[in-house]
N, C-alpha and C positions, 0 to 999 in steps of 0.2 A: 330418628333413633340415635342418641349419644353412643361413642364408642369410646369408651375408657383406656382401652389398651393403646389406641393412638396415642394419649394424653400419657400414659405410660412410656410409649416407646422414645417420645419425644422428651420428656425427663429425662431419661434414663442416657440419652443423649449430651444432656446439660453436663450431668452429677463425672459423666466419666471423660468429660472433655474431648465429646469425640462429637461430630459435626455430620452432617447430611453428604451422601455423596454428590460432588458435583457433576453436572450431564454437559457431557462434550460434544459438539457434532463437529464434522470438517466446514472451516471456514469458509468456504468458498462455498456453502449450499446457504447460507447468511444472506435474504435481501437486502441486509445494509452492506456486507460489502461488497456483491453483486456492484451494486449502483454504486457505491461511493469507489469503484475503482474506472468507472467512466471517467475519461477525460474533464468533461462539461459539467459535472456535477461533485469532482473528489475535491478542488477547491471549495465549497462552501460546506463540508464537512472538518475544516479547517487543516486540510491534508496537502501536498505538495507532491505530486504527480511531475506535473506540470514544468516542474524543477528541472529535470531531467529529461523534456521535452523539446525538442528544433523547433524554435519558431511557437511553442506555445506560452510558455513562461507561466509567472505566476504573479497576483496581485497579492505585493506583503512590504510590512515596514519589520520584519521580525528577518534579520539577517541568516537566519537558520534555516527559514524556507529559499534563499536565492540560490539561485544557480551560480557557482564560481568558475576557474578556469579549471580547477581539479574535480570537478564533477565529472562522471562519467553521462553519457546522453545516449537516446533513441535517437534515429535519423529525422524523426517526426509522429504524425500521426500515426500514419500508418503503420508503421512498424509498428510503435508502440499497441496496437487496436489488435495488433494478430498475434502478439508477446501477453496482453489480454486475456487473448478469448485462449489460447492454452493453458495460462493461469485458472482461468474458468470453470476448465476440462481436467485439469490433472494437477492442480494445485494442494498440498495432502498440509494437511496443519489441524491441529482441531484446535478451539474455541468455547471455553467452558461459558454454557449460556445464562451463566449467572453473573458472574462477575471474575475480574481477573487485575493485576498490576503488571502485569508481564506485556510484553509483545510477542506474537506469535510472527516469526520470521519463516517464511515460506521461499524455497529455489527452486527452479527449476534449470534443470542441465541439458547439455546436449541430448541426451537421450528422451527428453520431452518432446523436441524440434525433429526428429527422426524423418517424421513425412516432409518438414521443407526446413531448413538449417538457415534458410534466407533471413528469416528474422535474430536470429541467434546471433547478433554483433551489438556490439558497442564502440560510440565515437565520441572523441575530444572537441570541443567546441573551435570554431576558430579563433586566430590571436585577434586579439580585441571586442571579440561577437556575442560578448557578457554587455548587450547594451537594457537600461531603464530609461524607461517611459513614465511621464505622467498624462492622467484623463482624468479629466474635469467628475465625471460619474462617477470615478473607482473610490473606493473608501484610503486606497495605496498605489505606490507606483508599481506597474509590473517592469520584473528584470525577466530576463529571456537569453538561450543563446540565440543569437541571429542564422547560424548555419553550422552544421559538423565538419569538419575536417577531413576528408575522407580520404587523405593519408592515414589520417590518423585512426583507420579502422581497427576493431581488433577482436577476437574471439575471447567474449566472458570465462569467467570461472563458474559461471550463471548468472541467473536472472532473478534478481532480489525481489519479494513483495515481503512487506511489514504489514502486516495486519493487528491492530491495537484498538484498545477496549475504551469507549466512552462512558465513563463512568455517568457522567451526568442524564444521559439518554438513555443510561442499560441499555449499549449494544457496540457493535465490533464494526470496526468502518478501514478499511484500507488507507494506510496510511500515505507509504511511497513506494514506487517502482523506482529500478534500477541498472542496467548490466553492470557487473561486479569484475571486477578486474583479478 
């Protein structure tokens, strides 16, 4: 059965330059960024995690994904994996699941870390520990910090995730994590 007043409603739409409303859900119930904020797989989303990572680094010829000496860093995995799975649990941002040009920047504060404040830090790499690599397999050489400083520890302002919209794939993939100074 044809329904007319669809075809109505959706004109009438056109004529007054008013558009459909768009549907938001919180980013973090998204199985793209779900997964694309795994360590092991947010690199070939074309994302940089890893940037900000001790000892995991990132494979890039694009100077914007490297880690520099003014980056701020997780100790490692670990940490990184339980700064994660909070992100996971209590990450509030929504995500229009149509389309979007924006980033959706997600923090989490001290008040996220409550039950264990242990991961709640950010560290300075050490002097010189900005070292690249090359391997024969990689499409690029990965840069990395070699280790944190841990003088150089320090309590964030938070804990940054970017979450941004792939237009080419229609969908939302984690971009970078960060402790925020």
């Amino acid at each position: 059965m044809r329904r007319p007043y669809r075809f109505v409603f959706l004109a009438s739409l056109a004529i007054f330059g008013m558009a459909p409303v768009a549907h938001s859900v919180e980013c973090i119930t998204l199985v793209s960024v779900q997964q694309s904020a795994e360590l092991d797989t947010n690199e070939d989303e074309g994302s940089h995690i890893g940037k900000h990572v001790a000892g995991f680094g990132i494979y890039s010829d694009n100077a914007v994904d490297k880690p520099t000496m003014a980056s701020t860093f997780f100790e490692g995995e670990d940490q990184y994996d339980a700064v994660k799975d909070i992100f996971l649990t209590n990450g509030a941002g929504s995500c229009d699941e149509t389309t979007s040009t924006d980033n959706v920047v997600i923090t989490l504060g001290p008040g996220d870390f409550a039950a264990d404040m242990a991961p709640f830090t950010g560290y300075d790499c050490v002097a010189g520990g900005i070292v690249t690599t090359d391997n024969p397999y990689a499409t690029a050489p990965r840069t990395y910090c070699t280790q944190v400083n841990q003088a150089s520890k320090f309590t964030p302002t938070n804990m940054t995730f970017v979450v941004k919209w792939n237009a080419a794939e229609s969908k939302w993939f984690t971009l970078t994590a960060y402790p925020k100074r």
